[in-house]
N, C-alpha and C positions, 0 to 999 in steps of 0.2 A: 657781178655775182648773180644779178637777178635771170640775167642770159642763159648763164653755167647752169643756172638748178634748172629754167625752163627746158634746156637740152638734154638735160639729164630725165627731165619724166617722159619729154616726147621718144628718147631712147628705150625706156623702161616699157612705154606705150606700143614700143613697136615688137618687142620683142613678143611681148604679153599678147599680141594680135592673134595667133596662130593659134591661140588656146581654144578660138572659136570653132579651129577647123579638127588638126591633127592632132595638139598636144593633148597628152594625158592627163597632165597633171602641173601644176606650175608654184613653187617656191617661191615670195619673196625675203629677202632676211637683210641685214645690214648694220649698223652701229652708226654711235656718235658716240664720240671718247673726245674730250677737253682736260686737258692739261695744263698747269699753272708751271715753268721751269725757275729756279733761280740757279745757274750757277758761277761761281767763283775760283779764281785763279786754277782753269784749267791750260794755262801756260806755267806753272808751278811758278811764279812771280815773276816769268821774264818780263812782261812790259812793263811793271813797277820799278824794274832797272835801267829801261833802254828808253819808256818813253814817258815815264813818269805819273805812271795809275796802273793798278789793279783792273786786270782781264774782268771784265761782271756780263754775266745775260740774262735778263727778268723778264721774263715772255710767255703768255697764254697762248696756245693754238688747239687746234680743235683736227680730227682725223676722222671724216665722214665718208661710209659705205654704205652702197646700194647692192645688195647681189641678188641677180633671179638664176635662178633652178629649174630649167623646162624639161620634164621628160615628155619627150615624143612619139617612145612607144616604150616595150618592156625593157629594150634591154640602149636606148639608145637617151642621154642627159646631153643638154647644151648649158652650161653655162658662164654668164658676162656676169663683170662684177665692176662696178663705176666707184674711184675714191677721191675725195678732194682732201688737199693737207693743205694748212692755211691757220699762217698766223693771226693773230687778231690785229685787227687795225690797219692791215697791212696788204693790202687785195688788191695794188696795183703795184708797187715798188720790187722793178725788175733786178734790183740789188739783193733782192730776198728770196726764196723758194725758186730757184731756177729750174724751169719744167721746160717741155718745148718749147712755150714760146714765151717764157719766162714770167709769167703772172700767176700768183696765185687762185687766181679764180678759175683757174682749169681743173677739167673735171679728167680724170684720167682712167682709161682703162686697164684695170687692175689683172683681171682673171678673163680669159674667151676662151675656153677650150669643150673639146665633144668630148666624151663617154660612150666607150660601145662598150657594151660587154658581150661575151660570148663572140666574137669576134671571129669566122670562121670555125673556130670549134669552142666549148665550152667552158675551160681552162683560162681563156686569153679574154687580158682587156687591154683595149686600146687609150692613151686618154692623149689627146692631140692640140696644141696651140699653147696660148699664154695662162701658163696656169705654175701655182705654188709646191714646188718641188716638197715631198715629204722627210720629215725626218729621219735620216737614216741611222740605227744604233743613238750611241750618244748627240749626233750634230760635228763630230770630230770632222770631217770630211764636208760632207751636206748636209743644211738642214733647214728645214723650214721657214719659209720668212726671211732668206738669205739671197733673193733674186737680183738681177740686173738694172730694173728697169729705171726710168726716169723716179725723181722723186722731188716734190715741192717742199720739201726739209731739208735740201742738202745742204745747205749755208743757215740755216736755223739748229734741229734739234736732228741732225742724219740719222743717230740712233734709235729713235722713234719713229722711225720714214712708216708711213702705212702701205704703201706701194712697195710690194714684193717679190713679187711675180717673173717671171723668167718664158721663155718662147721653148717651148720642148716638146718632145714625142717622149712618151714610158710605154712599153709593153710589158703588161705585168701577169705573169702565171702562176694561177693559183692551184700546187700539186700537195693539199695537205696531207703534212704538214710541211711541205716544203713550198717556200715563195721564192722561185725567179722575176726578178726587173732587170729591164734592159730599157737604159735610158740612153736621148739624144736630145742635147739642149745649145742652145746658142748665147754665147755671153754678150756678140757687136759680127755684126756684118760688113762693117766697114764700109770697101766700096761697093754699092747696089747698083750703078748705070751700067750701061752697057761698054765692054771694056776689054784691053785684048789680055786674054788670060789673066785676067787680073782672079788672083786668090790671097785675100787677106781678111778672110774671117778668125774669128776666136771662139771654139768649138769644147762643148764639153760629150763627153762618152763616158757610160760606167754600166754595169753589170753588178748587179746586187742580188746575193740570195740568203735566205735564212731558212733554221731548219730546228721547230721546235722538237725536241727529244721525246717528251709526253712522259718525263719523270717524274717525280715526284715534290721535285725541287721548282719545275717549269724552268727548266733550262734550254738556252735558246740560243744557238749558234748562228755567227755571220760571216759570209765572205764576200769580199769586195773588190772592185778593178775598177778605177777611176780617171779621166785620161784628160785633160787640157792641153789641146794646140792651139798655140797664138803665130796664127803665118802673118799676121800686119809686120812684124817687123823683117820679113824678107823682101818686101815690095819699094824698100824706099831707096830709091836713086844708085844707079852702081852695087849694090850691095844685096844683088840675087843668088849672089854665095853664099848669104846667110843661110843656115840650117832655120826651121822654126824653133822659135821659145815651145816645150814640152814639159807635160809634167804627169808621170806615170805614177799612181799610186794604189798599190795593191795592199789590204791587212783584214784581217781577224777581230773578230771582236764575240764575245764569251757574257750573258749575265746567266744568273742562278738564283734561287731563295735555299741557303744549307739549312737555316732553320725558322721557324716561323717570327713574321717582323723584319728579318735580316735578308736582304738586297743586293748582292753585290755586282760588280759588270769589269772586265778588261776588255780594252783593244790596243792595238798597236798596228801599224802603218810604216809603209817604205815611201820610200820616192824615190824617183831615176827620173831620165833624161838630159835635156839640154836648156844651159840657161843662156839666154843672151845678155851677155854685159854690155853691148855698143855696137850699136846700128853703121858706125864710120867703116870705109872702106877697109877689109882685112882686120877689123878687128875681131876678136877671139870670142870662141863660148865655150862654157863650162860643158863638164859633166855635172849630174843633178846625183847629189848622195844622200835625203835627210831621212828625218825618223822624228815619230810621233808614238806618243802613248799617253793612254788614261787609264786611269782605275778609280772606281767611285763603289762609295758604299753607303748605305741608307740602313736605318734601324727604329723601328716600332718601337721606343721603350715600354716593356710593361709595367710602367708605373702610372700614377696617375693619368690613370687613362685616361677622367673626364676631361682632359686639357690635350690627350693624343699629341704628345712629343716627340718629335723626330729629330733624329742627329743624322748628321751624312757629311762625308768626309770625301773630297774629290783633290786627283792628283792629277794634272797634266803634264806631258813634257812636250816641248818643240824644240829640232835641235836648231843650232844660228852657225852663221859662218864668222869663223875668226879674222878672216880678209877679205870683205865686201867691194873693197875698191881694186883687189890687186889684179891686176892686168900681168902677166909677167909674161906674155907669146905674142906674135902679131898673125899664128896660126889661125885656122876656123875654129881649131876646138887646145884648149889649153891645158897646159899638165893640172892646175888645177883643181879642185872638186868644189862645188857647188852648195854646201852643207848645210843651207837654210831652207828651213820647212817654208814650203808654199802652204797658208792657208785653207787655199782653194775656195769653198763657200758656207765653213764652218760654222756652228750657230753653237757651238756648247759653252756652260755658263762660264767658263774662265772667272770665277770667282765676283769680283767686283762691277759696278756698273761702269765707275769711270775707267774701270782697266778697259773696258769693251771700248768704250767712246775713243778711248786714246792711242789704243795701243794694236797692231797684227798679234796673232799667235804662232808668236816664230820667236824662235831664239830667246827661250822661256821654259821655268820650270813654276808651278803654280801649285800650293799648297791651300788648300780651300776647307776650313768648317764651317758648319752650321747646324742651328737649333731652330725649331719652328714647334708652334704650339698655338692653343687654340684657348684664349683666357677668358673667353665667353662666348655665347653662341654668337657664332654669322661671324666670328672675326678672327682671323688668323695672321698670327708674328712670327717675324723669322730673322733672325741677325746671322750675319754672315760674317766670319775672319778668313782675309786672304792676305796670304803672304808669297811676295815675288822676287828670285832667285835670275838672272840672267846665267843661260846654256854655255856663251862662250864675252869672255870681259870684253868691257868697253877697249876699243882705242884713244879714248879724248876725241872722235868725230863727234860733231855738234848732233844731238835727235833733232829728227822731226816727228813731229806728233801730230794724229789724226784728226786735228780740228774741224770740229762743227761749226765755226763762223768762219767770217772770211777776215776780218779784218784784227790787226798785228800778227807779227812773225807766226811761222808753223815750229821754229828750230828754239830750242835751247840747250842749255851750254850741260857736255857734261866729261865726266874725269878720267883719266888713266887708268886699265888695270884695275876696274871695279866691276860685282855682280847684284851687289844687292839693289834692285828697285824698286822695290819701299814694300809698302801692306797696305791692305785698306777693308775699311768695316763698313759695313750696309746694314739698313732698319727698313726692313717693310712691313708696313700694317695693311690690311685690306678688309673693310668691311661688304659684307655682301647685303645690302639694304634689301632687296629682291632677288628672286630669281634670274630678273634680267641687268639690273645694273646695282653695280659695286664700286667701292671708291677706297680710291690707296693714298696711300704717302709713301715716300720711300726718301731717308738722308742718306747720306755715301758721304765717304771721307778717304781721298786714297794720299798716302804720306811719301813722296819720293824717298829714295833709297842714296848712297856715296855715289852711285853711277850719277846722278846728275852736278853738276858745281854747285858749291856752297850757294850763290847767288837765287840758283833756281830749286830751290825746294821748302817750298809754300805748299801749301796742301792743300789741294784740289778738293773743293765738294760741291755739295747737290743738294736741291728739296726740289722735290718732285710729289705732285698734287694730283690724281686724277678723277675723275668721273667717267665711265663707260656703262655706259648702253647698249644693248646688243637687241635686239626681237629677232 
């Protein structure tokens, strides 16, 4: 560990060096956020049946950033950002935080990318390398804090991952009131050596504009074109017939204030392309058919204002395919349709914590309230009800669930001809002690629904502790 931080200042050192000469001006900023985790039966009780104990995780880790800011002249920024995620106690056990080279005590590069602005002409900015893609609209699509990269939680707490970050180019125009982006980011390179024709990267492309109105209301329009090709699965063996796995998605999205306090926002979203079911020789792929939609709305109430009460009410849909396994062609592309929403790199709240930890947004309909208030200074509550409707029923195929540990089953058991998958309620408190650091709690409790078997519907929850730091 003692290695990792000296690395890390002789990096920050070096960076910092240039201040003497060219830089203008130099930023440094960073956090230390520690976390206390406990949770339980996030297998909804399957190994209380299969191996004779309750799922449990009770673990402190800590999420530390370093980031410098160099501007170099007026219109041109560099910046590196260095993160270590790192359980406690736990700083060499390659069973835990699998990073590159699987130790926790690695320091990771978070954020490298340049800033040019005015870039040729004065409209355009350039922003180039490893850096955190912005929210776009709600998160439906892309958002924030949704990158690729390696992460030292991935078999601890994934959800929490501090490393975010994504390898991308954005060109962004600014015509106010209209904003073009054109964005180009990389999710895996696959093969890098040298090789004959070899192409199997996995590529993101999208084009994003908005265009505020300058109403009255502050309404503010988006359109979007957003594109993933994954060519790795046309390169394996015999099977350069494969078309690429693709996923087109084009949609809209609309918020507004109709009256004062009141918030509201739609989008809606397609998808097309081609799905790969199976890499085997002549096996078949889809056409890609889904659809996605939110509507979310937020309201000031004007009453006891000293406490500033907010309700907001948020709807997602993703639609699911009713036969995930069916093969019925040994054609390239089968009569089939495709009809499960791709995620893509979505970050919108989907209601509950442990719905996020567990669950894709796909093949989903999600009903979300919430109340947040303010019952003394510095501290804000907010309880959240969400409740989960599945798009197209089960078949009795066993789930698998998006486990955050490694160790027992990912699958459990669930029924025929069912949609409900369950509800769940969230409490967060957060005290703001300073300006710079705040500290939360937040319980969750999410209750499986008939879609799972009798066996497995134990109900998942959380306590969650933090402490974060920011300068």
């Amino acid at each position: 560990m003692r290695k990792s931080i000296l690395l890390a200042m002789i990096m920050v050192a070096f960076v910092a060096m240039p201040a003497f000469a060219s830089v203008q001006n130099i930023k440094i900023s960073g956090g230390v956020d520690s976390y206390w985790a406990y949770r339980e039966d996030f297998d909804f009780g399957y190994e209380a049946t299969t191996i004779g104990g309750d799922k449990i995780q009770n673990i402190f880790f800590t999420i530390t950033s370093l980031q410098v800011d160099a501007d170099l002249t007026d219109n041109v920024t560099a910046t590196i950002a260095l993160v270590n995620e790192r359980a406690w106690g736990n700083d060499t056990d390659a069973t835990r935080g699998l990073s590159n080279s699987g130790a926790q005590t690695d320091v990771e590069i978070d954020l490298a990318f340049v800033t040019l602005r005015e870039m040729l002409y004065s409209p355009l900015t350039l922003v180039i390398g490893r850096q955190r893609l912005p929210k776009y609209g709600n998160g439906l699509i892309v958002s924030k804090g949704t990158g690729v990269g390696n992460s030292n939680l991935t078999d601890v707490v994934q959800d929490y991952r501090g490393i975010k970050a994504m390898d991308a180019i954005r060109a962004i125009l600014d015509y106010d009131p209209l904003t073009v982006e054109i964005i180009y980011g990389k999710f895996d390179s696959n093969t890098v050596a040298g090789a004959s024709e070899e192409d199997d990267d996995v590529d993101l492309y999208g084009i994003q504009t908005a265009y505020e109105l300058g109403d009255d209301m502050n309404t503010l329009v988006e359109a979007y074109f957003w594109a993933k090709i994954n060519k790795e699965t046309t390169q394996a063996a015999a099977n350069c017939d494969l078309k690429p796995d693709t996923v087109y998605t084009p949609g809209l999205r609309a918020s507004t204030t109709p009256i004062e306090g009141l918030t509201v926002s739609g989008e809606i979203a397609m998808q097309s392309g081609t799905k790969v079911i199976s890499t085997a020789r002549d096996a078949e792929n889809q056409k890609r058919k889904a659809m996605a939609a939110e509507f979310m709305a937020t309201y000031q109430v004007p009453v006891a204002e000293d406490y500033n009460p907010v309700v907001s009410y948020d709807y997602i849909y993703a639609s699911g395919d009713s036969n995930p396994a069916d093969e019925t062609s040994s054609g390239e592309v089968s009569r089939n349709k495709w009809t499960a929403w791709d995620p893509m790199l979505e970050g919108t709240l989907g209601g509950s914590k442990i719905f996020n930890a567990l669950f894709s947004l796909t093949n989903v309909h999600v009903h979300s309230f919430s109340l947040q208030a303010n019952p003394m200074e510095d501290v804000t509550s907010k309880v959240v009800f969400s409740k989960y409707w599945l798009d197209k029923e089960t078949d009795g195929t066993a789930w698998t669930l998006n486990r955050t540990d490694t160790s027992g089953a990912e699958v459990v058991g669930a029924q025929d001809d069912e949609t409900d998958l369950g509800y769940a309620v969230d409490l967060y408190t957060t005290y703001d002690y300073t300006e710079d650091v705040s500290i939360g709690a937040l319980m969750s409790w999410f209750v499986p629904g008939d879609v799972f078997s009798k066996d497995n519907q134990d109900a998942a929850s959380q306590v969650m502790v933090d402490v974060n730091v920011d300068f």
